[in-house]
N, C-alpha and C positions, 0 to 999 in steps of 0.2 A: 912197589912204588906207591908213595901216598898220592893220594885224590890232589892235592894243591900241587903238588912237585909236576901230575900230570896238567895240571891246567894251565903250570907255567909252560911247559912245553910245547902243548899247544900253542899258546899264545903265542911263544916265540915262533913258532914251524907254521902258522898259518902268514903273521906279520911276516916274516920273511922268505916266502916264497912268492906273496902281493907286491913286495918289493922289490924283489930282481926281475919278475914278470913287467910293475910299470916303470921302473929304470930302466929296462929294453928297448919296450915300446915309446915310452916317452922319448929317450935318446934316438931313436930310430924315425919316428912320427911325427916328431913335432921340430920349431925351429931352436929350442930351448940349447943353452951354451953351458957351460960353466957349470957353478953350483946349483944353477935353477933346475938341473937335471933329477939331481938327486934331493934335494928337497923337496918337490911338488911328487917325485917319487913315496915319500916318508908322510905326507898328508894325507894322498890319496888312499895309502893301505893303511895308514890308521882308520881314516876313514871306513873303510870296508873290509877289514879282517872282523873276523868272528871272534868274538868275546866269551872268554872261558871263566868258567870259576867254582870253586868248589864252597860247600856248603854245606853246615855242621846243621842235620835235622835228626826229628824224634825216631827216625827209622837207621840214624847212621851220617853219615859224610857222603855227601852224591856231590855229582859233578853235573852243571850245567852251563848252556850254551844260546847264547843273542846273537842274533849276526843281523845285519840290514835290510838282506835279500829272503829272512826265512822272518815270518809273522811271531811274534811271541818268544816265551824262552824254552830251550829243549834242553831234557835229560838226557844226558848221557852215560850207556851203562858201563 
């Protein structure tokens, strides 16, 4: 599997596991009705999913990673 096909997945599996975790809690925890469930659900993990992405360097195509809660960007091997 290429380095970008993984970083989409990533992407996708981090977003949507932040997503049904605060659709839960939001629906669970708060007074929110309606569509405001799921919307402020889809802010908040974009908000806070980790950011993947792959990158063509002189050593090859690596994959790296930003998130909010870790300082800096990480390699991923």
């Amino acid at each position: 599997m290429s380095k970008k096909a993984k970083a989409l997945l990533f992407n996708f599996i981090g977003f949507a596991l932040l997503f049904l975790s605060f659709y839960y809690l939001i629906g669970k925890y708060t007074g929110l009705i309606g569509l405001w469930i799921p919307f402020t659900s889809f802010v908040v993990s974009t908000l806070t999913a980790p950011k993947f992405q792959a990158v063509n360097t002189h050593e090859g195509e690596k994959l790296f990673m930003k998130w909010l809660f870790i300082k800096g960007v990480k390699e991923i091997k």
